[in-house]
N, C-alpha and C positions, 0 to 999 in steps of 0.2 A: 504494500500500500504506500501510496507519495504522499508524503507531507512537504507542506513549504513552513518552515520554522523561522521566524526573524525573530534577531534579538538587537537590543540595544547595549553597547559594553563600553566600558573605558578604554578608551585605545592607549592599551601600555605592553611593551614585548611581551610574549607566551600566551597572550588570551586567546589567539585563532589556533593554536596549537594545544592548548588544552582543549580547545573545545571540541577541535577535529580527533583528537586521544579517545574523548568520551564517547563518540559515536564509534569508533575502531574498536575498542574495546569490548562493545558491546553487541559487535558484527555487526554493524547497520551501514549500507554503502550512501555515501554522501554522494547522490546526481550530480549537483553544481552546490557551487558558494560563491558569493561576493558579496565584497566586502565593500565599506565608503565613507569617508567621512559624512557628521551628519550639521545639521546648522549649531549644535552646540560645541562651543571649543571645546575637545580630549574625550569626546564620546564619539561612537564608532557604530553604523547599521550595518548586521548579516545579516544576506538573506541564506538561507540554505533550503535545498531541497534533497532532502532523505527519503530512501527504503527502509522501511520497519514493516513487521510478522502481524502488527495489529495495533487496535484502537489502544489497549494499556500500555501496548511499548512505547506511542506515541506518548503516552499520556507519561512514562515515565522518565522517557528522554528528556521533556521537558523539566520535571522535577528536578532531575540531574544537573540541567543545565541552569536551574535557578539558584545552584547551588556554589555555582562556581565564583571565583572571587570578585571577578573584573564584570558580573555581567549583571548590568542591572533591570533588564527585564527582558521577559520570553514570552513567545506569542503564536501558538499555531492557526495559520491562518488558511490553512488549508480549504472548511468548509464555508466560508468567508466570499462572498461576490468581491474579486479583485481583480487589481490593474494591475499585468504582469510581464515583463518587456526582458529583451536579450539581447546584445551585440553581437553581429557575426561581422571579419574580414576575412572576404575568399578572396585570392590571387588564383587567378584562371589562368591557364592558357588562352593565348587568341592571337590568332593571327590579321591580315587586312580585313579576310576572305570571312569570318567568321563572326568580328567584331559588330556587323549588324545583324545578326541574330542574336547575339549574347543579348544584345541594347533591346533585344525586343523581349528577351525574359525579365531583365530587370525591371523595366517599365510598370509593369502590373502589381509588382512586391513593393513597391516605392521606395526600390534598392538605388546609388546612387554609385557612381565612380568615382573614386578615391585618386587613384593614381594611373597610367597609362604609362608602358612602356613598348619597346617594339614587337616584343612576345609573349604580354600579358597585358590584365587589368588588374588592380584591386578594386575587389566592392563592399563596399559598406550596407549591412541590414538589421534594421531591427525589427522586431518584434515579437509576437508568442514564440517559442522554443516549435511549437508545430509548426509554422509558417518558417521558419526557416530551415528545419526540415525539409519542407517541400521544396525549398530555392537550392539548397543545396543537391539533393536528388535528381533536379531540373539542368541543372549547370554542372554535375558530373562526367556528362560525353564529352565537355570543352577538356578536360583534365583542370584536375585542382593540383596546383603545387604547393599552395600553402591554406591551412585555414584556420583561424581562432576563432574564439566565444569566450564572452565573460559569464557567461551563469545567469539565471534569472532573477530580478531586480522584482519585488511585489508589494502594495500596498494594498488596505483592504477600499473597495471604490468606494467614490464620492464623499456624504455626508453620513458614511454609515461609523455608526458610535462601535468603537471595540476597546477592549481594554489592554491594547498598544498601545493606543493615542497617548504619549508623555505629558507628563505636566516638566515646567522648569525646574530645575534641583543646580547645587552646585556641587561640586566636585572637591573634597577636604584634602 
C-alpha cells in the first residue's frame, strides 16, 4: 500500500538519514523523497512516498517518526484530496530528422526544452508521477541518454483544514 508521509523537521545534519534508517529498518521501500527548504528559517519539508504491509504499519511508521528528534510534525496524507507534482529532465537523442516529432510529443505534456545541442535535447516536465510516466514511455524510441526526477512534492488541496497546516513556533 503507498503512503505519501510529509513531515516538517529542523534542518540540522543526520535528520534525512535517520529518518531514511527508520523506514530501512523496518523493511519498508521508500518510492521517492524530497526534500526543501520551507518559508520558516532552519525548518525543512519531506515529502516521502512509502511501501508499507498495511493501514497499522502506516499508522506506526508514523509514531516512529514523531519520535525522532529533529522532527517536528508528521502527516499522512495519503487519503487526503491533494496537489501533487514531480520534476522530470530527459536528455533524448535527436537528430534534424527527428526533432519535429519529438516537438510534437512535448506539446500536449506542456513539457518544454531546456537545452538543445547537435544530438540531443533536454526536456523539462512536471507533473503527477503518472503523467510522466506516460512522457517518458512516449519518448523512449528517440533513446534516453540521461534522465532525472526529484520525487513527489504534495500538499493537501485548496482550503481543506488538516492537521499539517503549522502554526508559527520558534526554534531554541
Amino acid at each position: 500500500m503507498k503512503r505519501i508521509i510529509c513531515m516538517t523537521v529542523i534542518n540540522s545534519p543526520g535528520v534525512l538519514n535517520r529518518i531514511t534508517n527508520l523506514f530501512s529498518k523496518r523493511n519498508y521501500n521508500i518510492e521517492s523523497i524530497s526534500v526543501g527548504l520551507t518559508d520558516q528559517e532552519g525548518v525543512s519539508r519531506i515529502t516521502c512516498i512509502a511501501h508499507v504491509k498495511s493501514e497499522q504499519d502506516s499508522e506506526q511508521i508514523t509514531k516512529q517518526l514523531n519520535k525522532q528528534i529533529d522532527v517536528l510534525k508528521v502527516v499522512d496524507i495519503s487519503d487526503q484530496a491533494i496537489v501533487a507534482r514531480e520534476l522530470a529532465l530527459i536528455k533524448v537523442l535527436s537528430t534534424p530528422q527527428t526533432r519535429s516529432e519529438i516537438y510534437s510529443l512535448i506539446e500536449p505534456f506542456r513539457a518544454t526544452v531546456i537545452d538543445v545541442s547537435k544530438d540531443s535535447l533536454v526536456i523539462q516536465i512536471t507533473g503527477e508521477s503518472e503523467k510522466i510516466e506516460a512522457f517518458i514511455e512516449l519518448i523512449k524510441p528517440y533513446g534516453i541518454k540521461e534522465l532525472a526526477r526529484t520525487g513527489t512534492t504534495a500538499f493537501p488541496r485548496g482550503t481543506q483544514r488538516t492537521a499539517y497546516q503549522h502554526k508559527p513556533f520558534s526554534i531554541v
